[in-house]
DODRENKE-54651 format. One record per residue (C-alpha): residue number from 1; x, y, z. Coordinates in nm, 2 decimals. Last residue first. Example, Ala and Ser with C-alpha at 12.3 -4.5 7.8 and 13.67 -1.06 7.14 Angstrom:
<kekes>
[2; [1.37; -0.11; 0.71]] [1; [1.23; -0.45; 0.78]] 
</kekes>
This chain:
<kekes>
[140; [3.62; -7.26; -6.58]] [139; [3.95; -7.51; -6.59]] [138; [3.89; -7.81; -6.86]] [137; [4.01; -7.67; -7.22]] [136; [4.33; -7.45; -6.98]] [135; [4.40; -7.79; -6.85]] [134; [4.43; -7.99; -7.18]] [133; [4.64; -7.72; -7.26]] [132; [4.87; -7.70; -6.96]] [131; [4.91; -8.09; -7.03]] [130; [5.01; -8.02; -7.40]] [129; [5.24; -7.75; -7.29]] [128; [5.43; -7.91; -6.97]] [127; [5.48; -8.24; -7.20]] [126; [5.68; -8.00; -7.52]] [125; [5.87; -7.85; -7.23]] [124; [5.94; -8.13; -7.07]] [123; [6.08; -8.33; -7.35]] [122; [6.27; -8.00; -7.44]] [121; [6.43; -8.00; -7.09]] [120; [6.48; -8.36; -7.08]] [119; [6.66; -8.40; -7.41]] [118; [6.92; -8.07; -7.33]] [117; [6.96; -8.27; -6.99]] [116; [7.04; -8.61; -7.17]] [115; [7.24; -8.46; -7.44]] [114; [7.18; -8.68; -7.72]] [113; [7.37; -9.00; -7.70]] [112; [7.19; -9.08; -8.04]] [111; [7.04; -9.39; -7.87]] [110; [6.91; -9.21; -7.63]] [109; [6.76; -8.97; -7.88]] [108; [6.62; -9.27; -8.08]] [107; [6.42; -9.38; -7.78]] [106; [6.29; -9.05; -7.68]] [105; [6.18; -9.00; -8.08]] [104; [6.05; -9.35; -8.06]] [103; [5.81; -9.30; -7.76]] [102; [5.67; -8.98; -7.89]] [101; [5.62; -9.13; -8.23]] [100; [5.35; -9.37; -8.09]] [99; [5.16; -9.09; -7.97]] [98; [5.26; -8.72; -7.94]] [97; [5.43; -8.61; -7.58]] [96; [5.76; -8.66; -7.72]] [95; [5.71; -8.39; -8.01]] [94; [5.93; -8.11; -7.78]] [93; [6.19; -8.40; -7.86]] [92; [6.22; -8.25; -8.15]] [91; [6.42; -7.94; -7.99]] [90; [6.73; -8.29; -7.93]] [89; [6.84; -8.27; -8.21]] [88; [6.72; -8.17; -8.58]] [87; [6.83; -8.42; -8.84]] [86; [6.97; -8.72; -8.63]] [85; [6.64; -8.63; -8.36]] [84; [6.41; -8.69; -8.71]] [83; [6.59; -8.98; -8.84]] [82; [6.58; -9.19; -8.53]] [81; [6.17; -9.12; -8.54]] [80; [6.14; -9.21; -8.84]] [79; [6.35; -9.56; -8.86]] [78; [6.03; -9.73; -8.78]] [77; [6.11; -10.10; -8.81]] [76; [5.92; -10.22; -8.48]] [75; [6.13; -9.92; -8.26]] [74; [6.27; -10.19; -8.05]] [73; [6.35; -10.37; -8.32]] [72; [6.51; -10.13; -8.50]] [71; [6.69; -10.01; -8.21]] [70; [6.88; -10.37; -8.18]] [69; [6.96; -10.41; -8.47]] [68; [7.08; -10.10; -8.51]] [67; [7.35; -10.17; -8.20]] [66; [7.39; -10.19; -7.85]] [65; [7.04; -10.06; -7.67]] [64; [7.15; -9.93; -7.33]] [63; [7.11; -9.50; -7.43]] [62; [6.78; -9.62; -7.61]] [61; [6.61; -9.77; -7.29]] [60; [6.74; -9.50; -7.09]] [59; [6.56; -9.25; -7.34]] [58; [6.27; -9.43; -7.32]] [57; [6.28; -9.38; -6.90]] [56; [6.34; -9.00; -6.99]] [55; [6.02; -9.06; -7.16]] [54; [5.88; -9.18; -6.84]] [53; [6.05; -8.89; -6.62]] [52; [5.88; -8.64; -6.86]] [51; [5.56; -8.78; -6.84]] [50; [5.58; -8.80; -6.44]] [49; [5.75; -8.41; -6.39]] [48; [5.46; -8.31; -6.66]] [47; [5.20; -8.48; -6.48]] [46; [5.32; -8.38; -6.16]] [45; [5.36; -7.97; -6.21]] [44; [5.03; -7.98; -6.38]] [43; [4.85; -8.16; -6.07]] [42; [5.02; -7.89; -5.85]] [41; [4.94; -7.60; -6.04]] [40; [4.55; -7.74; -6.08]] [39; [4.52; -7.82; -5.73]] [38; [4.25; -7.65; -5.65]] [37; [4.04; -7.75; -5.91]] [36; [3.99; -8.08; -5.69]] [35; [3.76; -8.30; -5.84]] [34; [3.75; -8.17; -6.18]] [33; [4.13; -8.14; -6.20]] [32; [4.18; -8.49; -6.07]] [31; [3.93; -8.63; -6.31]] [30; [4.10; -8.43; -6.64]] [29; [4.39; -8.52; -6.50]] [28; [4.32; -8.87; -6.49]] [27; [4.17; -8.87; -6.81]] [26; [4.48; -8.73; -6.96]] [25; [4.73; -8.97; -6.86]] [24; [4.65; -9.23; -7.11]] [23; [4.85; -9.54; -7.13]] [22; [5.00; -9.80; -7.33]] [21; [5.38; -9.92; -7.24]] [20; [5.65; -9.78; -7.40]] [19; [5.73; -9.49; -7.09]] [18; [5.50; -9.18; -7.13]] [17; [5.20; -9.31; -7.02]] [16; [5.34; -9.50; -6.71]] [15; [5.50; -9.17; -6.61]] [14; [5.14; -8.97; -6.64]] [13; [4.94; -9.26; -6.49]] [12; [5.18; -9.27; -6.17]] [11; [5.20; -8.91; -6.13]] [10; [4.80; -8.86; -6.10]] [9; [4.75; -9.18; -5.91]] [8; [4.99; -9.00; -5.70]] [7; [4.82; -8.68; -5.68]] [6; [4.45; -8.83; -5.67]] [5; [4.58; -9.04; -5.37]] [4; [4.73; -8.66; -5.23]] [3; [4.33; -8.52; -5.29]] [2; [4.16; -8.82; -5.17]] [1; [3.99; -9.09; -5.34]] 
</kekes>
């Protein structure tokens, strides 16, 4: 695979991962990263601009759903997550990159009518971080 395939496969994985479906973005980065350390900015830049637009994809989700019911299926009867962003906004959305509660807190934010730039900032924030970690553990 070459360097812009990487890229893409890269972006994909990371906005897939983010969204409600099941995914792991961090083995491709750590493969993309391996293979081409030279695009370590660039690979960081995508996975967080992917894993942000796929919770910003949750958010959507939540922003459409009508009523309760509605959320509390979505959300399999875990009211958590919507009690969390009704308690401290839209900075606990820096938590969207965690698993399983990431997806709800995006969800429940939409649902909220959070602000939906003040929710992608922090979101991306709180992705840029965890990726730039997993970086930093894998860069020599």
């Amino acid at each position: 695979m070459d360097e812009h395939s990487s890229l893409l496969a890269l972006f994909t994985s990371s906005f897939l991962a983010a969204t409600l479906l099941p995914g792991g973005s961090e083995a491709v980065l750590f493969g993309v990263l391996t293979a081409y350390p030279d695009l370590y900015w660039s690979a960081l830049g995508l996975a967080s601009l992917g894993n942000t637009l796929g919770g910003m994809s949750s958010y959507a989700i939540g922003r459409f759903l009508p009523d309760e019911k509605a959320l509390l299926k979505k959300s399999g009867g875990n009211m958590r997550g919507l009690e969390w962003v009704r308690n401290h906004g839209s900075p606990v959305l820096l938590l969207a990159w965690v698993p399983l509660i990431g997806d709800l807190l995006c969800v429940a934010a939409g649902w909220l009518r959070i602000n939906w730039i003040s929710a992608m900032l922090f979101m991306c924030v709180g992705k840029f971080v965890r990726y730039w970690a997993i970086a930093a553990a894998i860069s020599p």
